[in-house]
C-alpha positions as CSV (number, residue, x, y, z in Angstrom):
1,X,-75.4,-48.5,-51.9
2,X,-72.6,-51.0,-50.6
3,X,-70.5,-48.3,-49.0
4,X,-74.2,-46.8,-47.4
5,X,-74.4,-50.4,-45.6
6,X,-71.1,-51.0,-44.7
7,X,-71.1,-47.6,-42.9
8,X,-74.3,-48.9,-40.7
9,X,-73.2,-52.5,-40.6
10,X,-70.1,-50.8,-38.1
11,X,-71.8,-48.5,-36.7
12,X,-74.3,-50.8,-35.9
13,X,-71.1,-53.1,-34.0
14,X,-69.6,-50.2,-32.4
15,X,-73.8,-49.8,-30.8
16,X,-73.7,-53.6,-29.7
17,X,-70.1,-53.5,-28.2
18,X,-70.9,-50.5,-26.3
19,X,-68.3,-48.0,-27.3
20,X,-69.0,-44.5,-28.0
21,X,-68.9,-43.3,-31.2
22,X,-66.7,-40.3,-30.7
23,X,-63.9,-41.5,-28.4
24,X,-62.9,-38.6,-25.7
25,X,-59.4,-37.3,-25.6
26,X,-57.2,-39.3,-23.0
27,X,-55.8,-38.0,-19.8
28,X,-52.1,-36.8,-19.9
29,X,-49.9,-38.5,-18.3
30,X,-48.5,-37.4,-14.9
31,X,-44.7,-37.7,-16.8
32,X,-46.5,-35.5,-19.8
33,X,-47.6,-33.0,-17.1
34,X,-44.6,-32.5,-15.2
35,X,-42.4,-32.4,-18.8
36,X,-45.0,-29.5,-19.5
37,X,-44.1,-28.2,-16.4
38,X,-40.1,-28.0,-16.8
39,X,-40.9,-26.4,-20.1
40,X,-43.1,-24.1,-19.1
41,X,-40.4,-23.0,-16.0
42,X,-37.7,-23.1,-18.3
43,X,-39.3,-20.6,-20.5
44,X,-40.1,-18.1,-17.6
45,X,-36.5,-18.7,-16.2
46,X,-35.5,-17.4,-19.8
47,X,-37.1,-14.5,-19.1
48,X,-36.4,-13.8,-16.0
49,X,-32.8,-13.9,-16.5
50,X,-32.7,-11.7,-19.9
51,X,-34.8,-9.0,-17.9
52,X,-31.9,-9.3,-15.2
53,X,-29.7,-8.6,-17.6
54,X,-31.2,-5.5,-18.6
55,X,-30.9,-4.4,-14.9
56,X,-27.5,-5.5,-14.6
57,X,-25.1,-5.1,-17.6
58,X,-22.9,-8.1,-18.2
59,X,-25.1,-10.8,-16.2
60,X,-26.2,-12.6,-19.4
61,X,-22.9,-13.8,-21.1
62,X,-24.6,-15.5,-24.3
63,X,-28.3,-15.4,-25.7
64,X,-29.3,-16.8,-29.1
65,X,-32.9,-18.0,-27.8
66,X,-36.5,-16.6,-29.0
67,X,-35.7,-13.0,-30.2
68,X,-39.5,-11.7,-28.9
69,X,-38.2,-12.8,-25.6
70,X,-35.0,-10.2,-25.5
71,X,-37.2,-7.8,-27.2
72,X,-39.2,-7.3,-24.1
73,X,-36.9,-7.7,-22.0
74,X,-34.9,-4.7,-23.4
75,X,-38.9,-2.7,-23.5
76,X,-39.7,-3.3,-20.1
77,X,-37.4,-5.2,-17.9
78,X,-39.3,-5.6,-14.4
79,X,-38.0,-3.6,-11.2
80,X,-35.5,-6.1,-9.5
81,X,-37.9,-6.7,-6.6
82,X,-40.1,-8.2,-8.7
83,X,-37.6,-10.1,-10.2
84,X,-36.6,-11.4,-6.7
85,X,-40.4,-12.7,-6.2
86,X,-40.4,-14.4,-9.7
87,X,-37.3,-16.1,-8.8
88,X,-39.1,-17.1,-5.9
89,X,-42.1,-18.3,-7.7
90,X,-40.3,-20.3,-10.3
91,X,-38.1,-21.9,-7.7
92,X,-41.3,-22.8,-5.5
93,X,-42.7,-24.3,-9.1
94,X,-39.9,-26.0,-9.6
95,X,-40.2,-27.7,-6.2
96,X,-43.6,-28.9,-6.9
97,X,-42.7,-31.0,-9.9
98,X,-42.2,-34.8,-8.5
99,X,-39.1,-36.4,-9.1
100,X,-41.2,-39.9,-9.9
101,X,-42.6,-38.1,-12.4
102,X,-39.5,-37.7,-14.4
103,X,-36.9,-39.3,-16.4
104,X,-33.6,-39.5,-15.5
105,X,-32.9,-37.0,-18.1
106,X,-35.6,-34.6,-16.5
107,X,-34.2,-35.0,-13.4
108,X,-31.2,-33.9,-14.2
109,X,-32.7,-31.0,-16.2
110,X,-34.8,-30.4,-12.8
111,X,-31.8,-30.1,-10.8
112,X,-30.0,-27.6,-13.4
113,X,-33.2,-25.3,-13.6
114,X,-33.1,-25.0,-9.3
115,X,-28.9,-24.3,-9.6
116,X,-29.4,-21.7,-11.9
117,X,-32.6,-20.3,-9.8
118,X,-30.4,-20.1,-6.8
119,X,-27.9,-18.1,-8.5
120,X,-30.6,-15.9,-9.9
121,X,-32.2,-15.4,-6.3
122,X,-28.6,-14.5,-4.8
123,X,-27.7,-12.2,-7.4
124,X,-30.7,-10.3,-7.7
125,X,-30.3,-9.8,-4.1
126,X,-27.1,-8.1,-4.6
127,X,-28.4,-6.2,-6.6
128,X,-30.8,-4.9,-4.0
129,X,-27.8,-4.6,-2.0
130,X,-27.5,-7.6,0.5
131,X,-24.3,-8.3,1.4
132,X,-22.7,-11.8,1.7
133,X,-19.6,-13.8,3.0
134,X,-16.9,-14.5,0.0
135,X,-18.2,-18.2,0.9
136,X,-21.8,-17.8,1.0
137,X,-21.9,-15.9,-2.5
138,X,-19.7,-18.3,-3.4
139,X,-22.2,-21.4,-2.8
140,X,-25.2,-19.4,-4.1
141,X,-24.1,-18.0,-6.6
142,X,-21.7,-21.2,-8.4
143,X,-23.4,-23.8,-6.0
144,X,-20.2,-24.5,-4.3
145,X,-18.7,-23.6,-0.9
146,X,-14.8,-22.7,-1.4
147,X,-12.5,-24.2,1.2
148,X,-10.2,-20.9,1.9
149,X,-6.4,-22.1,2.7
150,X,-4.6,-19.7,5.0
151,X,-1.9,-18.3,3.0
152,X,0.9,-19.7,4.7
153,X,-0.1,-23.5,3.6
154,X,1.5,-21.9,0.2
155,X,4.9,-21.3,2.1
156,X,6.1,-25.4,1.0
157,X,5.2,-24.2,-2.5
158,X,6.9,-20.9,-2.8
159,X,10.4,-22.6,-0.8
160,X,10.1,-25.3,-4.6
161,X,9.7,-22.6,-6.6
162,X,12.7,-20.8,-5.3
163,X,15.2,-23.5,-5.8
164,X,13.5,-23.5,-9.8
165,X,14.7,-19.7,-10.3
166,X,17.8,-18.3,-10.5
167,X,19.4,-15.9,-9.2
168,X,18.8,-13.9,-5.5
169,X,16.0,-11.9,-3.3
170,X,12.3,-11.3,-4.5
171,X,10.9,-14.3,-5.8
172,X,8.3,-12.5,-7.3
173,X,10.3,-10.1,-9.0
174,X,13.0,-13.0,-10.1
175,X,9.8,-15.4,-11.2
176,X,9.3,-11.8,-13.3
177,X,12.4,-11.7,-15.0
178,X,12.7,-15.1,-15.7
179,X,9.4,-15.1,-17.4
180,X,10.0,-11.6,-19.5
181,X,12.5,-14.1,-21.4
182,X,9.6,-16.0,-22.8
183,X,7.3,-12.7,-24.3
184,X,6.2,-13.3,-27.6
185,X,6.5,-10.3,-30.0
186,X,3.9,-7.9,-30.3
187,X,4.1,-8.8,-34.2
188,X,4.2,-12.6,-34.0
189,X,1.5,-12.5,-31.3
190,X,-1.4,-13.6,-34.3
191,X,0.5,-16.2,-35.8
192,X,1.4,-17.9,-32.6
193,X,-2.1,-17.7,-31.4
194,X,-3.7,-19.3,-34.5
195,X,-1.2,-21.8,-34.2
196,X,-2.2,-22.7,-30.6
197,X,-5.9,-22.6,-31.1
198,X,-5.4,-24.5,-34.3
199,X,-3.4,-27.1,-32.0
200,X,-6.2,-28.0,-29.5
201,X,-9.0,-27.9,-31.8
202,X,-7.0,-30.6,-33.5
203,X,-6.6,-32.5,-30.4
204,X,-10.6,-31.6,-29.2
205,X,-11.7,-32.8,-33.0
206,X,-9.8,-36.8,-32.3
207,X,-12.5,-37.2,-29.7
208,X,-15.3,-35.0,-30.0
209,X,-17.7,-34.8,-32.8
210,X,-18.0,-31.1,-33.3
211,X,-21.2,-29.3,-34.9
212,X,-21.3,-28.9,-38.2
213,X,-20.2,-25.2,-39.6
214,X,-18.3,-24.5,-36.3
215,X,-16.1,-21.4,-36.1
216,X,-14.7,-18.3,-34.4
217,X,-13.4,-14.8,-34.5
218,X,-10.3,-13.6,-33.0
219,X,-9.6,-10.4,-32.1
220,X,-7.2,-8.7,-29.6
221,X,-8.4,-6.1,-27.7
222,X,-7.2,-3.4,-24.4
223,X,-8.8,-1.7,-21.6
224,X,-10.4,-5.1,-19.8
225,X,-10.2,-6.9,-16.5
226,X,-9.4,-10.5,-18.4
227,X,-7.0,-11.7,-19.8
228,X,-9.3,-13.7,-22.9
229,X,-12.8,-13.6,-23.6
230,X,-15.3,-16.0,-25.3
231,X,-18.5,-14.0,-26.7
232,X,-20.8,-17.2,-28.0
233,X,-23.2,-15.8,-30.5
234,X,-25.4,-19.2,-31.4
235,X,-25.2,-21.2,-34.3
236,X,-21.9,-22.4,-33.4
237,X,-19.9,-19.0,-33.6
238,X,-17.7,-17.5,-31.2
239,X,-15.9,-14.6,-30.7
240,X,-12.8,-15.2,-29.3
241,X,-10.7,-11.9,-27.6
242,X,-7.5,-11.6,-26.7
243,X,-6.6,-8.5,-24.0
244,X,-3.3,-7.2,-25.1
245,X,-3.1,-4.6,-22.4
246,X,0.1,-6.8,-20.5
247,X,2.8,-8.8,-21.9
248,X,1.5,-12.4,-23.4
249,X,4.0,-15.0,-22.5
250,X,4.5,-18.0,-24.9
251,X,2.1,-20.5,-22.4
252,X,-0.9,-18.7,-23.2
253,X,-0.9,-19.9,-26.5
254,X,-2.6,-23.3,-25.8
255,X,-3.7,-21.8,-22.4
256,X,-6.0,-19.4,-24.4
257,X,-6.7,-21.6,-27.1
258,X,-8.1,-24.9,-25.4
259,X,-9.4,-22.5,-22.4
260,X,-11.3,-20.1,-24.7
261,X,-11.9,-22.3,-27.5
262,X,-11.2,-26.1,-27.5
263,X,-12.3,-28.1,-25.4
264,X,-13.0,-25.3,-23.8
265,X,-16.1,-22.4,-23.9
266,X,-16.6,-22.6,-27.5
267,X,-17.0,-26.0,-27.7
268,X,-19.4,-26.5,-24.7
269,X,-21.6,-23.8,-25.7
270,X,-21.6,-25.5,-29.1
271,X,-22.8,-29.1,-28.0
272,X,-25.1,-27.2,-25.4
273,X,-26.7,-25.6,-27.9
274,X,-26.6,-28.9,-30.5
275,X,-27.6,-31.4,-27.7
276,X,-29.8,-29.4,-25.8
277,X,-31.5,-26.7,-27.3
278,X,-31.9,-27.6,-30.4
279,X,-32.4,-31.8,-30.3
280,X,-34.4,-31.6,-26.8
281,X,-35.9,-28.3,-27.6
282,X,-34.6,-27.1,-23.8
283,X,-34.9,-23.3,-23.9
284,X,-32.9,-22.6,-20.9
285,X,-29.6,-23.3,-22.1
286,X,-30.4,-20.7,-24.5
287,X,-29.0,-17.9,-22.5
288,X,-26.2,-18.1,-20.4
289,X,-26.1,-16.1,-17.1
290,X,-22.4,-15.7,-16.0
291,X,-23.2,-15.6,-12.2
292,X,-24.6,-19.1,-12.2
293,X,-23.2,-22.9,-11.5
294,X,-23.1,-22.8,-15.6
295,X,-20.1,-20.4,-15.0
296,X,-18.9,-23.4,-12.3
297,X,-18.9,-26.1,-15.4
298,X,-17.7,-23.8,-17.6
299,X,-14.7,-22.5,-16.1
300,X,-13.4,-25.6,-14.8
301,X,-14.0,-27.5,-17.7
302,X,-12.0,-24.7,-19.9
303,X,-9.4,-24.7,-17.4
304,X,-8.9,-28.8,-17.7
305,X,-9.1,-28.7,-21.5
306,X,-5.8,-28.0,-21.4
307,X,-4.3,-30.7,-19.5
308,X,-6.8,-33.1,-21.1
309,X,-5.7,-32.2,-24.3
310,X,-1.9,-31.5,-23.5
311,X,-1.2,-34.1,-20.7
312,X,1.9,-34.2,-18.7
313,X,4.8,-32.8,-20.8
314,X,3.3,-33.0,-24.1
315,X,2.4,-29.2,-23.8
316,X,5.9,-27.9,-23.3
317,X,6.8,-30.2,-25.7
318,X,4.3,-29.0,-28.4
319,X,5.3,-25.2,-27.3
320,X,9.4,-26.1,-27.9
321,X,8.1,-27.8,-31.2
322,X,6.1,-25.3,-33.5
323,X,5.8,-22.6,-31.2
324,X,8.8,-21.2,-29.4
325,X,10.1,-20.8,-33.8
326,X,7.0,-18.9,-34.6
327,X,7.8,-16.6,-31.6
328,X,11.0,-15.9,-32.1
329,X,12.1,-17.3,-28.7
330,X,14.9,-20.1,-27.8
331,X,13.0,-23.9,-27.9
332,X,16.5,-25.2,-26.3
333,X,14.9,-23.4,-22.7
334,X,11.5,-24.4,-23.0
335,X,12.1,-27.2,-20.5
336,X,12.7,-24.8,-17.7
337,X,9.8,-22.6,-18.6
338,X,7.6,-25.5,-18.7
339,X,8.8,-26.9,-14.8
340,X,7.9,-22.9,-13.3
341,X,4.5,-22.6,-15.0
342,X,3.7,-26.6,-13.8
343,X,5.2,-25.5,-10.1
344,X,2.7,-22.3,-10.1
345,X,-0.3,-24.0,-10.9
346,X,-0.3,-25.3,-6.9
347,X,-0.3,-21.8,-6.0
348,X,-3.7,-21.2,-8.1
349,X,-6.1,-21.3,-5.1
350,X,-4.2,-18.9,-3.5
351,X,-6.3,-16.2,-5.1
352,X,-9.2,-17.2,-3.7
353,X,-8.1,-16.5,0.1
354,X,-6.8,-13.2,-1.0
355,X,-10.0,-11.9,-2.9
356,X,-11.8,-13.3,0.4
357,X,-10.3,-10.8,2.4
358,X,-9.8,-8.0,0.2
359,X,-13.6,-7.6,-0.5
360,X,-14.4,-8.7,2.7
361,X,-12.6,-5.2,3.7
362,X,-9.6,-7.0,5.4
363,X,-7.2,-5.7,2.7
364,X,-6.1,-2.8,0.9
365,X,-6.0,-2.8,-2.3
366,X,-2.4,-2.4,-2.5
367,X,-2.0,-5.1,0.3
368,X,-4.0,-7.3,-2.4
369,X,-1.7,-6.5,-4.7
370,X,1.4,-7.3,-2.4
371,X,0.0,-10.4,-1.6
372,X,-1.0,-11.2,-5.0
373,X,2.3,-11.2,-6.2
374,X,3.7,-13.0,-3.6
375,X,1.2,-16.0,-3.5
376,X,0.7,-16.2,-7.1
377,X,3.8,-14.8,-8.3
378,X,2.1,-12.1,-11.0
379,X,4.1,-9.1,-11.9
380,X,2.7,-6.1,-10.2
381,X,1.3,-5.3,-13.5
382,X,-0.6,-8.9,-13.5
383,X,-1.5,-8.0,-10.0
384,X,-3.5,-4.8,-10.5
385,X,-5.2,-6.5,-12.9
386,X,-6.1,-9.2,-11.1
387,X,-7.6,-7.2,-8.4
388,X,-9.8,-5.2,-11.1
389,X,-10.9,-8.7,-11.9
390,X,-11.6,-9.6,-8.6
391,X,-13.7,-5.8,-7.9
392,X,-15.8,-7.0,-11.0
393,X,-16.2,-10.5,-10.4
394,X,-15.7,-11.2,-6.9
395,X,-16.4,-14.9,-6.4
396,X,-16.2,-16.1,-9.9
397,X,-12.5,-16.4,-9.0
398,X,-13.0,-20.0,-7.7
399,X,-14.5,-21.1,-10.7
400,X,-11.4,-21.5,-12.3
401,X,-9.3,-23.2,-9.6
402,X,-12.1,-25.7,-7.5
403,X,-13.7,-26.0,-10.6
404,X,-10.5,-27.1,-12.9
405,X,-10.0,-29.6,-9.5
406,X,-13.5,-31.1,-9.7
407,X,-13.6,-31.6,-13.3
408,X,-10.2,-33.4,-13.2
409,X,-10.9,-35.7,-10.4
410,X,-14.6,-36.3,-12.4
411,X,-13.2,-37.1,-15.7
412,X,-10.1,-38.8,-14.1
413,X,-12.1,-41.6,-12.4
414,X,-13.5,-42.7,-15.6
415,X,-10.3,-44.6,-16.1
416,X,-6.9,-43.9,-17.0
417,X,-7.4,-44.5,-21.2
418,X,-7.2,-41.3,-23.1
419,X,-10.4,-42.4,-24.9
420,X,-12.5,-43.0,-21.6
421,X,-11.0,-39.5,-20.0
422,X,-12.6,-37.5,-23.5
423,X,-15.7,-39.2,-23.2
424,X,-16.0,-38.4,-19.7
425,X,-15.5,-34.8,-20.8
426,X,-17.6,-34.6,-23.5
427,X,-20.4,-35.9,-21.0
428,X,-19.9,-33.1,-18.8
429,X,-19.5,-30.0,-21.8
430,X,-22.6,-31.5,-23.4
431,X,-25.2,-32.4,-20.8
432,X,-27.2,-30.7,-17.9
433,X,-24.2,-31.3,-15.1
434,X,-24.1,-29.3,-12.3
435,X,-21.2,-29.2,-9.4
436,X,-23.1,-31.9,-7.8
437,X,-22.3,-34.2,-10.6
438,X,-18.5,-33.7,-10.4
439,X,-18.8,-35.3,-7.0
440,X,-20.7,-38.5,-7.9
């Protein structure tokens, strides 16, 4: 009986107060309503861009989201025109969501979701066969517009080089000879890989927490328009390939191992999927579409792992150390090797003017080829393989050159300590950062 009155005595106090006795469900916020929105956009973007990759074969480089979602994709990817208007939709979606309704956090999300729906509306416009400028697929596809150099502005650069080589005539075919010296063996290739990788993920690990269970395959492969490959496969596993099909000189040891795997692609796909997908529950950077301002991050990041992590001479240095023995090559010339490769690297965004004009129909393909190895002093081997990679990718080629640029100058005004310059890059390998960020 004295629980029968203390259940009217309040009800009886809830009556005289005025409150209703069965409270109604509260309003969500505008924030909660526009966070509902980015998910909900996010998850159609991850759609969209798996069923893109059903219609174009390479376009999704990594997916380890929902497995329903690739199952449908792969059952019935839509037509591309109507993947063009859901681009559009999601984009015009996206637009709707009020930046005073967000975060900081969620604007930055915001702003990745509308660079990677750009790409996605450019490419699958490609695909219906629209045809773009080198620089306007450039900007939306990797959400930057390449600066194209004439090729002469490389003479200064070539007339250094020369004094660096020996002997007389071709440069290109003397840089050639010069650099045949420094092939590793076919059977010592392995162990001076592992080595290399096992380098920079020692240098990547004294500044950056890595996920738990982290770890790759490597395995060298022919027959491809790359030189190395990183297949991510979730969970923080990658598959590391090495193309055999041309000679591997001793620099792409740590080239290949910070580029490829750390700091490089396997550690940003890592944090992405640690940070990102699986502690915010952000579906998009699920899947990875390579034609996207991801590729932008990605690329250039990878590119300046390596001088982050060997700075200056310390990567000659390491190379004439522990490397140059397990190769079977002469540490005592290591020095000279080391001041060509460092001289070349001005010449990088040379390539970008020449694939300009070759697909723009301005060059044959042996004229790219001629060119090729005079700007960028590759073997003509090197060359023809560049120029398959340049028919296959086409303006992905300045996301290794602009992008390595903008990275450096990003992380480089954090300040000149080694510990500020890592943190810098761990920001950009582990958050939302688009090519607008690098400029801030």
């Amino acid at each position: 009986m004295k629980r029968r009155h203390a259940v009217l005595a309040t009800a009886a106090v809830v009556l005289l107060l005025g409150a209703p006795a069965f409270a109604a469900p509260a309003s969500p916020t505008p924030a909660a309503v526009a966070s509902a929105s980015l998910d909900r956009i996010a998850v159609d973007y991850v759609k969209l861009t798996l069923e893109a990759g059903e219609r174009e074969p390479g376009y999704v480089d990594a997916y380890y989201g929902p497995r329903e979602y690739l199952t449908v994709a792969k059952t019935a990817p839509r037509p591309v025109f109507m993947l063009r208007k859901e681009a559009d939709r999601l984009r015009k979606l996206l637009a709707k969501v009020a930046d005073k309704d967000l975060s900081p956090d969620l604007r930055r999300r915001k702003l990745f979701l509308a660079g990677q729906l750009k790409a996605a509306q450019t490419r699958l416009a490609m695909l219906a066969g629209d045809k773009f400028s080198f620089q306007d697929e450039a900007e939306g596809l990797f959400g930057v517009r390449p600066v194209l150099k004439p090729l002469k502005s490389y003479d200064p650069i070539l007339a250094r080089i020369d004094k660096l080589v020996p002997g007389k005539g071709d440069l290109a075919a003397r840089v050639d000879a010069l650099q045949n010296r420094y092939v590793i063996p076919t059977d010592k290739v392995e162990a001076v890989m592992r080595a290399g990788i096992a380098a920079c993920k020692a240098k990547t690990e004294e500044h950056i927490k890595l996920p738990a269970g982290e770890r790759f395959d490597l395995e060298f492969v022919t027959k491809k328009p790359w030189s190395g490959y990183n297949w991510y496969k979730g969970d923080a596993h990658s598959l590391i390939q090495i193309n055999t099909d041309l000679p591997i000189y001793i620099s792409r040891a740590l080239d290949l191992g910070c580029h490829e795997g750390y700091p490089g692609h396997h550690v940003l796909n890592s944090l992405l999927e640690e940070k990102l997908t699986k502690e915010k529950g952000w579906v998009e950077f699920s899947v990875y579409p390579l034609f996207s301002p991801q590729s932008f991050i990605a690329e250039g990041s990878a590119n300046f792992g390596i001088e982050l992590a060997f700075p200056g001479q310390a990567k000659t240095a390491f190379e004439r150390d522990k490397l140059y023995a397990l190769a079977g090559l002469d540490p005592k010339t290591a020095e000279v090797y080391g001041q060509l490769q460092d001289a070349k690297a001005a010449l990088a965004s040379a390539s970008n003017t020449i694939a300009a004009d070759y697909l723009a129909g301005k060059l044959t393909k042996d004229q790219a080829v001629q060119l090729l190895m005079k700007y960028s002093l590759y073997s003509r081997g090197g060359a023809e393989k560049r120029v398959s990679f340049i028919e296959t990718y086409r303006s992905y080629v300045i996301n290794y050159n602009i992008g390595q640029d903008m990275v450096r100058d990003h992380v480089y005004r954090a300040g000149k300590s080694e510990a500020a310059r890592w943190k810098a890059m761990e920001h950009v390998i582990s958050e939302p950062t688009t090519p607008a960020d690098l400029r801030k």
